[in-house]
PDB file of N, CA, C and O in Angstrom:
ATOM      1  N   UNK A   1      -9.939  -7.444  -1.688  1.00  0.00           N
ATOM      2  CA  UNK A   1     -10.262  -7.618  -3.075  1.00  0.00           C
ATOM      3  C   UNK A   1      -9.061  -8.259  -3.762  1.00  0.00           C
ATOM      4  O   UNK A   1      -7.982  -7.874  -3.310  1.00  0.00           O
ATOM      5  N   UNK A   2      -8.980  -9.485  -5.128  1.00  0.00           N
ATOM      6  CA  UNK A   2      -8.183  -9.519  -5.252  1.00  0.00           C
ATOM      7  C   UNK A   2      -7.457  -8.725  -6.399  1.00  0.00           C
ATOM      8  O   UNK A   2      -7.997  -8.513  -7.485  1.00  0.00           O
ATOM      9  N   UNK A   3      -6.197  -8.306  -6.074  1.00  0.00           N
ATOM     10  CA  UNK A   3      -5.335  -7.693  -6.738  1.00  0.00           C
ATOM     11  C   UNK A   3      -5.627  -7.471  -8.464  1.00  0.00           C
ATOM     12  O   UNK A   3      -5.859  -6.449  -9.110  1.00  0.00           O
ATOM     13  N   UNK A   4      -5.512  -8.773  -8.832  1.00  0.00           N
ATOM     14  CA  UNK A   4      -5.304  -8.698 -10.284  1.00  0.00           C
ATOM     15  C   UNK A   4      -6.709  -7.797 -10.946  1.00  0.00           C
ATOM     16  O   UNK A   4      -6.848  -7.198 -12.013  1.00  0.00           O
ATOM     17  N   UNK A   5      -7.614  -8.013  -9.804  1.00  0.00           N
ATOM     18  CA  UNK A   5      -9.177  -7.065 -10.348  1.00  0.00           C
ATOM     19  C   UNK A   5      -8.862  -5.828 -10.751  1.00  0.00           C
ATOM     20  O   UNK A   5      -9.579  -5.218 -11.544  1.00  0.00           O
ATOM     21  N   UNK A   6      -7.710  -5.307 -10.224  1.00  0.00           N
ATOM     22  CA  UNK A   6      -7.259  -3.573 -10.157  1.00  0.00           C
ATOM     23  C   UNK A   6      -6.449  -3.126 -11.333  1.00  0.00           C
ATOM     24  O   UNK A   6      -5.972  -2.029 -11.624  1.00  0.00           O
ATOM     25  N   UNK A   7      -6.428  -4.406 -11.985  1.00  0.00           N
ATOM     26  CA  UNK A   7      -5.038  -4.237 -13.622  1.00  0.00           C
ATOM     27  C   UNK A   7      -3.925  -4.589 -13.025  1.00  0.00           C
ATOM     28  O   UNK A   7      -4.128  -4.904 -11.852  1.00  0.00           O
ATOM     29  N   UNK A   8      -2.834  -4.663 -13.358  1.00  0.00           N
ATOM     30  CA  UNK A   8      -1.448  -4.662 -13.723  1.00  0.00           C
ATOM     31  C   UNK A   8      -0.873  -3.024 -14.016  1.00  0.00           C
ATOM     32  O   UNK A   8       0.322  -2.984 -14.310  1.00  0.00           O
ATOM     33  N   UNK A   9      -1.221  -2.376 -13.992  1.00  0.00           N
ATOM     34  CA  UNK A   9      -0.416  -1.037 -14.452  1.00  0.00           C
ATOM     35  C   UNK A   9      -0.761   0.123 -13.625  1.00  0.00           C
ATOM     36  O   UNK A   9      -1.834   0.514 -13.164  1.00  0.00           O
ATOM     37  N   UNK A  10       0.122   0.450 -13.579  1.00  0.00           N
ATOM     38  CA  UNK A  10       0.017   2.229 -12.413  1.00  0.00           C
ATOM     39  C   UNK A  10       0.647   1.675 -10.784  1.00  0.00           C
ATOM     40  O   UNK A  10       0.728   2.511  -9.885  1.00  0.00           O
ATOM     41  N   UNK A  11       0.937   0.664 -10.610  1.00  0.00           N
ATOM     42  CA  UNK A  11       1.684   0.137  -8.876  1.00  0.00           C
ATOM     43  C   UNK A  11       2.782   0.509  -8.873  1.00  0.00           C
ATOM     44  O   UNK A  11       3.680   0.437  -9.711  1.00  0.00           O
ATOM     45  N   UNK A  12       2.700   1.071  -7.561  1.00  0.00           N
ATOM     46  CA  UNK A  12       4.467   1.324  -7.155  1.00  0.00           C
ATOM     47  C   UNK A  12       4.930   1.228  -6.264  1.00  0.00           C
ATOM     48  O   UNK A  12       4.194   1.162  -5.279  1.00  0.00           O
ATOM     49  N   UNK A  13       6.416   1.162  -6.061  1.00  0.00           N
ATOM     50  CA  UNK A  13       6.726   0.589  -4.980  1.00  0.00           C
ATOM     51  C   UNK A  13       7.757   1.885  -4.037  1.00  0.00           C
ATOM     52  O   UNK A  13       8.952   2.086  -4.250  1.00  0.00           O
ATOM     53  N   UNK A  14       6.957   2.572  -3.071  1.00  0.00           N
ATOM     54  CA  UNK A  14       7.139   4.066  -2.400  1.00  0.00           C
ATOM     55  C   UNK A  14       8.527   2.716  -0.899  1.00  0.00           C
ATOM     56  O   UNK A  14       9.690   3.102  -0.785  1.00  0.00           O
ATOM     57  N   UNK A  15       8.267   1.947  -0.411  1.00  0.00           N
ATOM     58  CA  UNK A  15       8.983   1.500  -0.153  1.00  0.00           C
ATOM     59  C   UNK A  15       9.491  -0.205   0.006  1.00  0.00           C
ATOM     60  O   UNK A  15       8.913  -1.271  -0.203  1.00  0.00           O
ATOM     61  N   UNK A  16      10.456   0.055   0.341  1.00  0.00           N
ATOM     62  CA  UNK A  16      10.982  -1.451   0.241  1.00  0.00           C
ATOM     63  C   UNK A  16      12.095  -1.918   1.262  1.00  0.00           C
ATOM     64  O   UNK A  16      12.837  -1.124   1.841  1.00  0.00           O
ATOM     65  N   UNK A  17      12.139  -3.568   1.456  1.00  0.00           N
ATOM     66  CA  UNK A  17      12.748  -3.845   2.785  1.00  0.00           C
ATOM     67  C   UNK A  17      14.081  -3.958   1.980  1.00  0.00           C
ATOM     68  O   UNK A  17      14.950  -3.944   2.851  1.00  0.00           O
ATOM     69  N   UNK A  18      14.641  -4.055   0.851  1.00  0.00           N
ATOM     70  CA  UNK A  18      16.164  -4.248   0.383  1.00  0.00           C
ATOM     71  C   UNK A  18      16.763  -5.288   0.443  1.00  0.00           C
ATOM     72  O   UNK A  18      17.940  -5.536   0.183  1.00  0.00           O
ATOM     73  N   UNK A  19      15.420  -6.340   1.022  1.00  0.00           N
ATOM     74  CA  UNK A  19      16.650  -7.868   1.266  1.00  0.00           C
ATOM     75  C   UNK A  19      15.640  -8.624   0.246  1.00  0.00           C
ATOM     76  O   UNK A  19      14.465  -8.755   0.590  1.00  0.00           O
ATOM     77  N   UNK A  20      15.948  -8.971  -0.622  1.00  0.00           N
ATOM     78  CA  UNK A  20      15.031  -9.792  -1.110  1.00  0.00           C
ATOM     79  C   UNK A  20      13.756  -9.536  -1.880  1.00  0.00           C
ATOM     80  O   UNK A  20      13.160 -10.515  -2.329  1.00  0.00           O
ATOM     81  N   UNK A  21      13.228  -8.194  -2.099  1.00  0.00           N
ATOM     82  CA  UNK A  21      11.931  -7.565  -2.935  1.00  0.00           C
ATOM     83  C   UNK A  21      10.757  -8.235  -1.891  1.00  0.00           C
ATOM     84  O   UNK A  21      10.142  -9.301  -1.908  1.00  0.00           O
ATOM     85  N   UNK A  22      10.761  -7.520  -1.333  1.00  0.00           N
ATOM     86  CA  UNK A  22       9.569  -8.042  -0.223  1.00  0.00           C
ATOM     87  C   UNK A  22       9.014  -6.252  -0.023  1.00  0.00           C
ATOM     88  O   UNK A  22       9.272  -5.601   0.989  1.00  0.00           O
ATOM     89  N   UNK A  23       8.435  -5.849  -0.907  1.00  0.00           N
ATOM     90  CA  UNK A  23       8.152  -4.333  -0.916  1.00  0.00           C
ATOM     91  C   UNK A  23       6.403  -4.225  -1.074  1.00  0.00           C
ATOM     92  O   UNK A  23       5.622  -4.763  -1.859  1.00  0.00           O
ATOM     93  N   UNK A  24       6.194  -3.190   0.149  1.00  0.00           N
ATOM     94  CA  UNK A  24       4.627  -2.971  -0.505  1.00  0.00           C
ATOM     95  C   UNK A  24       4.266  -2.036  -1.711  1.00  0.00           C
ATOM     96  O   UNK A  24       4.805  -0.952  -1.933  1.00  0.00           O
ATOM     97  N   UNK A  25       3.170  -2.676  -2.535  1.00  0.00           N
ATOM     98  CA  UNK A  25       2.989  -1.497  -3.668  1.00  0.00           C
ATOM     99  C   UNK A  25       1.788  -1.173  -3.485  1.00  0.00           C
ATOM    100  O   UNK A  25       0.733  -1.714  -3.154  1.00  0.00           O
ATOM    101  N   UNK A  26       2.290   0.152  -3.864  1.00  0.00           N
ATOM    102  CA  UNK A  26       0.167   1.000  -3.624  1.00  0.00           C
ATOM    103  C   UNK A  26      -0.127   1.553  -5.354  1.00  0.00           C
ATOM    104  O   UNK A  26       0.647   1.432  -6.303  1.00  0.00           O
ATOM    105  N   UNK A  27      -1.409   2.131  -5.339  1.00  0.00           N
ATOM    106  CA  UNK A  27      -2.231   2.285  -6.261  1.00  0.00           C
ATOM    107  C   UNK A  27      -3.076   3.114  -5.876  1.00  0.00           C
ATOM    108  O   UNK A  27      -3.651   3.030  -4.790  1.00  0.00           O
ATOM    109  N   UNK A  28      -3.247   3.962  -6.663  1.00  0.00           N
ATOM    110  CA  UNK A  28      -4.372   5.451  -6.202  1.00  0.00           C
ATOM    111  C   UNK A  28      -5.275   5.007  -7.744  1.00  0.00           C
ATOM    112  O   UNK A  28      -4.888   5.014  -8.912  1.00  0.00           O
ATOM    113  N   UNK A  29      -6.643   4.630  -7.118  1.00  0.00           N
ATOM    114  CA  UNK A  29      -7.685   4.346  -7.962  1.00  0.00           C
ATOM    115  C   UNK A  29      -8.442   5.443  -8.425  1.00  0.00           C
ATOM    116  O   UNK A  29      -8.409   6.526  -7.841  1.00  0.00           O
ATOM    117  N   UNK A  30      -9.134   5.238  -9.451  1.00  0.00           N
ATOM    118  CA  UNK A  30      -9.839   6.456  -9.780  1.00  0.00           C
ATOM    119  C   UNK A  30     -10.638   7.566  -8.783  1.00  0.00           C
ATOM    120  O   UNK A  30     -10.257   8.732  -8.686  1.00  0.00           O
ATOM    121  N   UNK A  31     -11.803   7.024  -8.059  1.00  0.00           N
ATOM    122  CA  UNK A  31     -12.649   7.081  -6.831  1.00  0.00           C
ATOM    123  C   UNK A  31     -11.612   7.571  -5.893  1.00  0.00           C
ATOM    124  O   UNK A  31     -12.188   7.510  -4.807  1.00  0.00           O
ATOM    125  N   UNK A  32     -10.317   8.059  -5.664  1.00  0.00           N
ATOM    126  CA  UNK A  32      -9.529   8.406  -4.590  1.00  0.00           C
ATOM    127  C   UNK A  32      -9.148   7.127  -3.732  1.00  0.00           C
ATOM    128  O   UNK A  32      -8.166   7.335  -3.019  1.00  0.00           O
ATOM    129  N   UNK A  33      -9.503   6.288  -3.665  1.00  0.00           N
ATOM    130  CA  UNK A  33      -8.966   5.017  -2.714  1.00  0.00           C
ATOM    131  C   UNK A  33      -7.564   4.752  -3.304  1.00  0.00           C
ATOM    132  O   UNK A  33      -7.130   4.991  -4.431  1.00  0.00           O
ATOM    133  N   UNK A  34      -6.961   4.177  -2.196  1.00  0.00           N
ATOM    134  CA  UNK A  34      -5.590   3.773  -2.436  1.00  0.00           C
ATOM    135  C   UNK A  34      -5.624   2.163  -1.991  1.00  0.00           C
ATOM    136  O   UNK A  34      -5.832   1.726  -0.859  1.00  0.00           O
ATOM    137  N   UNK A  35      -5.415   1.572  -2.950  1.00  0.00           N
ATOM    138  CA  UNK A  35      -4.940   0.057  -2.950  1.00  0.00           C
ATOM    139  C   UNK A  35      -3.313  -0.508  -2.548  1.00  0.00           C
ATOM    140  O   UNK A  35      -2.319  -0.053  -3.114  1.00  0.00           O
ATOM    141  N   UNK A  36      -3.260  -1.394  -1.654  1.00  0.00           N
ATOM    142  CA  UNK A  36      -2.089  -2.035  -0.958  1.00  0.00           C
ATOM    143  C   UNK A  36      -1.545  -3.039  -0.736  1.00  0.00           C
ATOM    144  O   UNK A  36      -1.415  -3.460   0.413  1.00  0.00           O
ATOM    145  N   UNK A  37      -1.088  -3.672  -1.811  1.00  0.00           N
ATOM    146  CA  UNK A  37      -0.659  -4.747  -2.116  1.00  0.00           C
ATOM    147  C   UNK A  37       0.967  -5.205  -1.549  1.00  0.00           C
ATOM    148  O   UNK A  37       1.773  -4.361  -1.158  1.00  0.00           O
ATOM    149  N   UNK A  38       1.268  -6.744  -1.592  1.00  0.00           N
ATOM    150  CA  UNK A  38       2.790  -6.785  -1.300  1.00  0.00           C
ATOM    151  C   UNK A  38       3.214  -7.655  -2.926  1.00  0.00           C
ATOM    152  O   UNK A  38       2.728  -8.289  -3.862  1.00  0.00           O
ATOM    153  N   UNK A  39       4.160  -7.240  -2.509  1.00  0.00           N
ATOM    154  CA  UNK A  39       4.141  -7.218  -4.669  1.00  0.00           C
ATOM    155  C   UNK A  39       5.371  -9.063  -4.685  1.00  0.00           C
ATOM    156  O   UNK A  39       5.914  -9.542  -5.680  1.00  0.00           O
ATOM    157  N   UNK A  40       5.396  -9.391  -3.829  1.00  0.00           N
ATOM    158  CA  UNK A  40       5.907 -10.795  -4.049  1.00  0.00           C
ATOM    159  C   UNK A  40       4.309 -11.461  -4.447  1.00  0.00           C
ATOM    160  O   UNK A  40       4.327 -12.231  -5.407  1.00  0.00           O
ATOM    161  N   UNK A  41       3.479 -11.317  -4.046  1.00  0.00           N
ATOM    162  CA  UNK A  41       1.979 -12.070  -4.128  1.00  0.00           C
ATOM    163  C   UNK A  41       0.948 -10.940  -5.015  1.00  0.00           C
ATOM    164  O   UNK A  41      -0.101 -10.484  -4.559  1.00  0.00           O
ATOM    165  N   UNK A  42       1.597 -10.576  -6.560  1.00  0.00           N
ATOM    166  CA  UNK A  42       1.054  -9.781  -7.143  1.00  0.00           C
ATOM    167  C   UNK A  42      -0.535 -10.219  -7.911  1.00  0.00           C
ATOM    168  O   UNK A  42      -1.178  -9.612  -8.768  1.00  0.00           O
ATOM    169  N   UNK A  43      -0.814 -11.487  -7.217  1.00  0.00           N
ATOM    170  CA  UNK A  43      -2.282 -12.055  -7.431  1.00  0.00           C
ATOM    171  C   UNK A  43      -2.777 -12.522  -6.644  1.00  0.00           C
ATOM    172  O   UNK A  43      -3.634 -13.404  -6.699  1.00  0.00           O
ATOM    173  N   UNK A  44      -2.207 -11.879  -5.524  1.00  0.00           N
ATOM    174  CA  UNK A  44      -2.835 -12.161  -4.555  1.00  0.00           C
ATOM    175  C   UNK A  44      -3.913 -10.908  -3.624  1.00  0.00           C
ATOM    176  O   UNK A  44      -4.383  -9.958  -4.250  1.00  0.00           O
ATOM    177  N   UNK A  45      -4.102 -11.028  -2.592  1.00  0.00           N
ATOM    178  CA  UNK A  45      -5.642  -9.709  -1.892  1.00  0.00           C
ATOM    179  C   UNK A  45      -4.988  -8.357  -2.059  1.00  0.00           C
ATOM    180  O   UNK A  45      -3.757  -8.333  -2.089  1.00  0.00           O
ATOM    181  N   UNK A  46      -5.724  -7.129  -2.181  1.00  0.00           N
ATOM    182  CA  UNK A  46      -4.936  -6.128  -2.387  1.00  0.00           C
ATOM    183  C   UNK A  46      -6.392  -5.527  -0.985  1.00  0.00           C
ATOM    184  O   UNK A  46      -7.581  -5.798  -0.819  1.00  0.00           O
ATOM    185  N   UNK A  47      -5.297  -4.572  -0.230  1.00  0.00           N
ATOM    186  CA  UNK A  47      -6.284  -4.081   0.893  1.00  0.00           C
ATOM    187  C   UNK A  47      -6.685  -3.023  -0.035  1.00  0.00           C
ATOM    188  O   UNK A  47      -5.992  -2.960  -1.050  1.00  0.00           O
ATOM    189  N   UNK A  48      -7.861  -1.979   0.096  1.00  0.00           N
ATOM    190  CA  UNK A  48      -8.213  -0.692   0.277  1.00  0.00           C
ATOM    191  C   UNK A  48      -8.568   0.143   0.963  1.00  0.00           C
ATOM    192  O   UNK A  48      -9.465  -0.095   1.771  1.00  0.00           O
ATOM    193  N   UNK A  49      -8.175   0.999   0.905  1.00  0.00           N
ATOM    194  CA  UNK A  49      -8.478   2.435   1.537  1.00  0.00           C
ATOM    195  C   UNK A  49      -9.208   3.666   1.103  1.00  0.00           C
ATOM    196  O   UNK A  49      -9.087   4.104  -0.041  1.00  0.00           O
ATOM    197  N   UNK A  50      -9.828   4.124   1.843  1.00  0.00           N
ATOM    198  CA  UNK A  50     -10.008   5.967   1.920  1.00  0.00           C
ATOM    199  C   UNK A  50      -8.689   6.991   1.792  1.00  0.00           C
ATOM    200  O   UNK A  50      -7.609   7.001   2.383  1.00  0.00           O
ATOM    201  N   UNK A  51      -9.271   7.855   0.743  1.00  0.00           N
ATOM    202  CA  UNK A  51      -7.928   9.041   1.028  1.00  0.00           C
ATOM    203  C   UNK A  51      -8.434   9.572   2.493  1.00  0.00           C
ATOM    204  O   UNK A  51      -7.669  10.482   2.809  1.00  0.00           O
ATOM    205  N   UNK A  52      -9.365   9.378   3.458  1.00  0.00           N
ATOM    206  CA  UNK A  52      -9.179  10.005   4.708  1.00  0.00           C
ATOM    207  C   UNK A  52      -8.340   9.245   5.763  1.00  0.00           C
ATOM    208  O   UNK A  52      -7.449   9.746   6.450  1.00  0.00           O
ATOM    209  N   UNK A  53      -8.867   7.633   5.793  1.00  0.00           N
ATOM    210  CA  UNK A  53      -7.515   6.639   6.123  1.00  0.00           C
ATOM    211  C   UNK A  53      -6.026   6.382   5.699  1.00  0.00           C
ATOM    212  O   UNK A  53      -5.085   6.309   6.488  1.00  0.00           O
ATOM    213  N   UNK A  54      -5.979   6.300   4.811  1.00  0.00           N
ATOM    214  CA  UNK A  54      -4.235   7.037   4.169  1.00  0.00           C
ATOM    215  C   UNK A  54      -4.064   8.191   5.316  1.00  0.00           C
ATOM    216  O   UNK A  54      -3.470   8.194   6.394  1.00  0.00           O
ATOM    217  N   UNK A  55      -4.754   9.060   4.698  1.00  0.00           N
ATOM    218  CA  UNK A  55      -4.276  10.751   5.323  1.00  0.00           C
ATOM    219  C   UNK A  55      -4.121  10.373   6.767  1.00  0.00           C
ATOM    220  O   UNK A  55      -3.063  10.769   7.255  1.00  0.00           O
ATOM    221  N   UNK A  56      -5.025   9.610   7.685  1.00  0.00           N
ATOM    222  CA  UNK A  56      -4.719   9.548   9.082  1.00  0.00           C
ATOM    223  C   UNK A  56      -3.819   8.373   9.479  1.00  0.00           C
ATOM    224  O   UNK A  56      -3.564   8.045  10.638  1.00  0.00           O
ATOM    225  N   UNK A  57      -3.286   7.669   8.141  1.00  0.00           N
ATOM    226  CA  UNK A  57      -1.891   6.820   8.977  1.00  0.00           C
ATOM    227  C   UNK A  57      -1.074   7.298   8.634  1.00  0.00           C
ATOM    228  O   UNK A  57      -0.007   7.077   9.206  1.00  0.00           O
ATOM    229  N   UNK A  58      -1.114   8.120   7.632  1.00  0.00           N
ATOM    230  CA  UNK A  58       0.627   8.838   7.014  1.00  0.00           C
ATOM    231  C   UNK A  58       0.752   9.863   8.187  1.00  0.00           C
ATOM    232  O   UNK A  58       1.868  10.301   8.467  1.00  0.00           O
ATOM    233  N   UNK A  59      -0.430  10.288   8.929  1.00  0.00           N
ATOM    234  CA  UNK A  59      -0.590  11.504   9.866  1.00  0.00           C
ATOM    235  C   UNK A  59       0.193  10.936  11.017  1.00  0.00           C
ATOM    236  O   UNK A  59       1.342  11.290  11.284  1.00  0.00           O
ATOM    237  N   UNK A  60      -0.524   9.994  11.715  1.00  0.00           N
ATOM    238  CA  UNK A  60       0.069   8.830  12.404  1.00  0.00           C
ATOM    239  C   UNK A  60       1.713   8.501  12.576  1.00  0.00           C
ATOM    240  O   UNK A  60       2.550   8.773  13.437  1.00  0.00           O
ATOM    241  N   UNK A  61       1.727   7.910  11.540  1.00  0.00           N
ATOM    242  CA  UNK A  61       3.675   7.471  10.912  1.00  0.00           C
ATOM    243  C   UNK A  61       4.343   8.877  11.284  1.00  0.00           C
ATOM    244  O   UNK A  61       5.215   8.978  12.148  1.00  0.00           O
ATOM    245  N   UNK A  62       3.892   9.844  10.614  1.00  0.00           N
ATOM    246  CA  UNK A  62       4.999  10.946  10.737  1.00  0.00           C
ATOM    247  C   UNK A  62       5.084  11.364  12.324  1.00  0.00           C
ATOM    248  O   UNK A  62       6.206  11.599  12.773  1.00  0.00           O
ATOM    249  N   UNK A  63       3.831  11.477  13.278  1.00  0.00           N
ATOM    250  CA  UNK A  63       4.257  12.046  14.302  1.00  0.00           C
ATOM    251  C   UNK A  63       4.315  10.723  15.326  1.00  0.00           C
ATOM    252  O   UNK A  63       3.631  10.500  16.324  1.00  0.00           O
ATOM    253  N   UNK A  64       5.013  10.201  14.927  1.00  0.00           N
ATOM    254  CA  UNK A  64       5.475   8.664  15.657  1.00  0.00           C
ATOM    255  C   UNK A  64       4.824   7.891  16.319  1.00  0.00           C
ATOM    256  O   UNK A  64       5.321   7.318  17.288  1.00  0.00           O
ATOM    257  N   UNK A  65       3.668   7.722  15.967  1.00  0.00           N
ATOM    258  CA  UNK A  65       2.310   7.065  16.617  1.00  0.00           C
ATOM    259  C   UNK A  65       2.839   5.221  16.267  1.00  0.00           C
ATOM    260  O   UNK A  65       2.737   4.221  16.979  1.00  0.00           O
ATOM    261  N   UNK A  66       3.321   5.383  15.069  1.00  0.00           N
ATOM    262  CA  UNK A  66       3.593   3.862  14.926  1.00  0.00           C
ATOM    263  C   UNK A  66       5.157   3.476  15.172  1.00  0.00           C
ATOM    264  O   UNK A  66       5.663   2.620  14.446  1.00  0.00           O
ATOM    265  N   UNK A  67       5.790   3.996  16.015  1.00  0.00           N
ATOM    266  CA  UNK A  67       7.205   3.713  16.299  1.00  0.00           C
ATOM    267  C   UNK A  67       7.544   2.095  17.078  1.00  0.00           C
ATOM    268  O   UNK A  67       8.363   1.257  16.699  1.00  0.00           O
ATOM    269  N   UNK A  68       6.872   2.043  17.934  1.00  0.00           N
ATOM    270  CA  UNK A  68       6.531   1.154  18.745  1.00  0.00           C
ATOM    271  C   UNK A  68       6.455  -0.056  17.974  1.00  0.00           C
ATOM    272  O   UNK A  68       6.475  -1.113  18.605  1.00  0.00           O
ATOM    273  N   UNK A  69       6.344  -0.104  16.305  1.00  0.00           N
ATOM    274  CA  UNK A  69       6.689  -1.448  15.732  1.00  0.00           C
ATOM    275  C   UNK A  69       8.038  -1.537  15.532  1.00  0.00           C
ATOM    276  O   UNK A  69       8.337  -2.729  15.588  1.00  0.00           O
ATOM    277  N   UNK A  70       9.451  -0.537  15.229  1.00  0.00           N
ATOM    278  CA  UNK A  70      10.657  -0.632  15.042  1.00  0.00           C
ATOM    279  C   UNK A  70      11.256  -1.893  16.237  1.00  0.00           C
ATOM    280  O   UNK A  70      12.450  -2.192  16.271  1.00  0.00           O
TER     281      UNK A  70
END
């Protein structure tokens, strides 16, 4: 979807790479979905999600399922 459909206000940026603002920003929509944008291309596609997809990659990330990208 694209981004700008979602407003301008309430994005944040939980992390960031420190070289340059190349940081993803998310958005918790009304409906519980979480929107995922990279905030250099702030008009540009914003992914969405399920709070049950969130919940199973943050689940994921923490018990090192995604290490294998470092």
């Amino acid at each position: 979807m694209p981004a700008p459909e979602l407003g301008a206000r309430g994005w944040s940026k939980p992390w960031s790479d420190d070289a340059g603002g190349a940081c993803v920003e998310v958005l918790r929509l009304d409906d519980g979905r979480v929107a995922v944008r990279q905030s250099t291309d702030p008009e540009g596609p914003a992914l969405l999600f399920t709070p049950l997809e969130v919940t199973t990659f943050l689940t994921g990330v923490k018990a090192g399922e995604a290490d294998f990208l470092l």
